[in-house]
C-alpha positions as CSV (number, residue, x, y, z in Angstrom):
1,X,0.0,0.0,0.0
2,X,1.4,3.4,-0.9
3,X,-0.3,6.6,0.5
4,X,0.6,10.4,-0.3
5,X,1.2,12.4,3.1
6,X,-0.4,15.5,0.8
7,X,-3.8,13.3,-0.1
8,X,-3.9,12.6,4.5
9,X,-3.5,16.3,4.9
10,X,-7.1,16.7,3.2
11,X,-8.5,14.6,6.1
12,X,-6.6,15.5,9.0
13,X,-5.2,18.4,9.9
14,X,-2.1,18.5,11.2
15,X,1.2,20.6,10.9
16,X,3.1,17.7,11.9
17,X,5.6,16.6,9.0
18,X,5.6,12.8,7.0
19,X,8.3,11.2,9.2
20,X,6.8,12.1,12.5
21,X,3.3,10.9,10.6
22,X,5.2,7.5,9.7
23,X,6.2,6.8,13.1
24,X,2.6,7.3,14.4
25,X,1.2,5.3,12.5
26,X,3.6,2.4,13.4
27,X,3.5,3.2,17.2
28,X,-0.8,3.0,16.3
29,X,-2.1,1.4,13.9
30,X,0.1,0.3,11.1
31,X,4.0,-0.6,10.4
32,X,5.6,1.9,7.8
33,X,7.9,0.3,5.8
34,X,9.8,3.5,4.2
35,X,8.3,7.3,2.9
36,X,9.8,8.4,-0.3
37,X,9.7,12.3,-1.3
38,X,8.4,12.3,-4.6
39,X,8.0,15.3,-6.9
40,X,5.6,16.0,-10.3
41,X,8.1,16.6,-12.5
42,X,12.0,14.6,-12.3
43,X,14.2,17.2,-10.4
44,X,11.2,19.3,-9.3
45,X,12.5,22.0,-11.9
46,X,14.8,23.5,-8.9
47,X,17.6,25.9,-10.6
48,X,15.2,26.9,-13.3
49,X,13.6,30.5,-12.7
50,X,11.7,33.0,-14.6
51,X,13.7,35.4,-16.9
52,X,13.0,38.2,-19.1
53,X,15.2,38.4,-22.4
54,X,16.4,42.2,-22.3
55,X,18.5,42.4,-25.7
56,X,19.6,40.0,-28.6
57,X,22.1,40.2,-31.1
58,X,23.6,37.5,-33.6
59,X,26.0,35.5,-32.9
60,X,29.6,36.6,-34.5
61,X,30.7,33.6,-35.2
62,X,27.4,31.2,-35.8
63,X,24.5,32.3,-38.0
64,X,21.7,30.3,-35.7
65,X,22.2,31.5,-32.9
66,X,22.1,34.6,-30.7
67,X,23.6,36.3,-28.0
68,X,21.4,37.6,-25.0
69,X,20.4,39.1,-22.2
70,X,18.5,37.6,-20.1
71,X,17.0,39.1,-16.2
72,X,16.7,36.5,-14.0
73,X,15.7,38.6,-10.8
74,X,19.9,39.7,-10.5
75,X,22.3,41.2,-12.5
76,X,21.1,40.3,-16.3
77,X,22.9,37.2,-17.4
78,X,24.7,36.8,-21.0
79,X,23.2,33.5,-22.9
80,X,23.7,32.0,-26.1
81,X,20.1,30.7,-27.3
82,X,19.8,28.8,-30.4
83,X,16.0,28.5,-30.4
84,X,14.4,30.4,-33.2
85,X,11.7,31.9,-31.6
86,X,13.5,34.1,-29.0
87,X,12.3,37.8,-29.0
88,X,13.0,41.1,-26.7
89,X,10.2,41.1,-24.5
90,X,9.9,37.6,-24.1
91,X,9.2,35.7,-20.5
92,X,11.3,32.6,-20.0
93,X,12.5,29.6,-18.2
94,X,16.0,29.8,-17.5
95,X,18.1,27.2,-15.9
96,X,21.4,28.8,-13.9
97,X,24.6,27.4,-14.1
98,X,24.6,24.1,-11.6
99,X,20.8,23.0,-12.2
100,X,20.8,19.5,-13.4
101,X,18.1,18.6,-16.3
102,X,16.7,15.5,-17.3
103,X,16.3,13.9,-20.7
104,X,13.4,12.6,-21.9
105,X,15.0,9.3,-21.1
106,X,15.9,10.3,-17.7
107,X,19.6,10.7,-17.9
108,X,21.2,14.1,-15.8
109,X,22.8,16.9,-17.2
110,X,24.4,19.8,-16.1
111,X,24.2,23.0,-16.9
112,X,27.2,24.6,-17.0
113,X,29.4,27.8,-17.5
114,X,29.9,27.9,-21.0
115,X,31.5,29.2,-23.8
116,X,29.8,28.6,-27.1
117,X,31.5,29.3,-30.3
118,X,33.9,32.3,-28.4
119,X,31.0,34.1,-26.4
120,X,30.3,33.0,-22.9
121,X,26.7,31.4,-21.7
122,X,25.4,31.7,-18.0
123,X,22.9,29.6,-18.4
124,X,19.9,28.3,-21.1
125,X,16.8,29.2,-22.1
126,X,14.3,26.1,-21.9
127,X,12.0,24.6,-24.3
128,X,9.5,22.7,-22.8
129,X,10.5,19.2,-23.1
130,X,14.0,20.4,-21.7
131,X,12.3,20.9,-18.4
132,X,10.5,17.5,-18.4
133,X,6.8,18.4,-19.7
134,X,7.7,16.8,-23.1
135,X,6.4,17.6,-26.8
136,X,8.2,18.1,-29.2
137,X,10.9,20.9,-29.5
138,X,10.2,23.2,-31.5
139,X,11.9,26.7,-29.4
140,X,11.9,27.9,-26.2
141,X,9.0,28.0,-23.8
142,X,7.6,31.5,-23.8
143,X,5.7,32.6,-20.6
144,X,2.5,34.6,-19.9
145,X,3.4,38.3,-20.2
146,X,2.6,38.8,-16.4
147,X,5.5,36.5,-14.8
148,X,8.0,38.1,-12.8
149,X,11.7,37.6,-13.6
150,X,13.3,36.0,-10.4
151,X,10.3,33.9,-9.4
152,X,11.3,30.1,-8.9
153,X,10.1,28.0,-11.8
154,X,8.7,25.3,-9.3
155,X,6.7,28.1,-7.6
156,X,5.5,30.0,-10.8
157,X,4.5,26.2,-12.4
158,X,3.4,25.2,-8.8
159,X,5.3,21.9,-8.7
160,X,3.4,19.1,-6.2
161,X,6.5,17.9,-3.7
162,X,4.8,14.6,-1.7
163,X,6.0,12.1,0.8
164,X,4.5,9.0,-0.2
165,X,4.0,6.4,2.9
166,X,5.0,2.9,1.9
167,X,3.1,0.0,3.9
């Protein structure tokens, strides 16, 4: 039997977190074998945050792809993007140097530092599949006009995080 902690909340109320919950229940009524955090989307899209692309110019050395600016709630960050669709204006997810993103396939990958083709990249603007809600890629994930550069991707997406209890 496998129970979310967030699914109990709706029926009892209690400020008391999943572990302490476990051990109740054992003590009580039942033997927990484990709990196991579990998220909506692989890697809970921590690292990735909204940003707002502030200028972009061509690339000098590639012709598909363009240097720019991007706000992401700091000091604007320089990224190359190759996506097409990338405009002035524009409200994006941006993953940070350090955030790890998953493949379709599951596999990790870092996000890193970079310099692409000469010109240094602080980061990368997402499509959506990049960021785990899959289709097909066709360019970067453009946001509503009304998200605010700095906000946490998991909180502007509101990301479930769970503790499932394992009988």
């Amino acid at each position: 039997m496998k129970v979310s902690f967030n699914w109990l909340k709706q029926y009892i109320s209690t400020d008391l977190d999943a572990v302490t919950i476990a051990e109740i229940l054992t003590d009580t009524v039942l033997e927990v074998e484990k709990t196991a955090e579990h998220v909506s989307i692989k890697g809970g899209l921590e690292g990735l945050f909204v940003g707002e692309v502030l200028t972009k110019e061509k690339h000098p050395g590639a012709d598909r792809l363009n240097v720019t600016t991007v706000n992401v709630g700091g000091e604007p960050q320089q990224i190359v993007c190759g996506a097409p669709n990338v405009a002035v204006g524009q409200k994006v997810v941006v993953a940070v140097p350090g955030t790890t993103l998953y493949t379709e396939e599951g596999e990790a990958f870092k996000i890193k530092k970079s310099k692409i083709r000469g010109v240094e990249s602080l980061g990368m603007i997402c499509g959506p599949d990049e960021i785990g809600f899959g289709g097909a890629h066709e360019g970067i994930m453009v946001l509503d006009s009304d998200a605010v550069p700095g906000t946490p991707a998991p909180e502007y997406f509101k990301i479930e995080k769970d503790t499932q209890i394992f009988k």
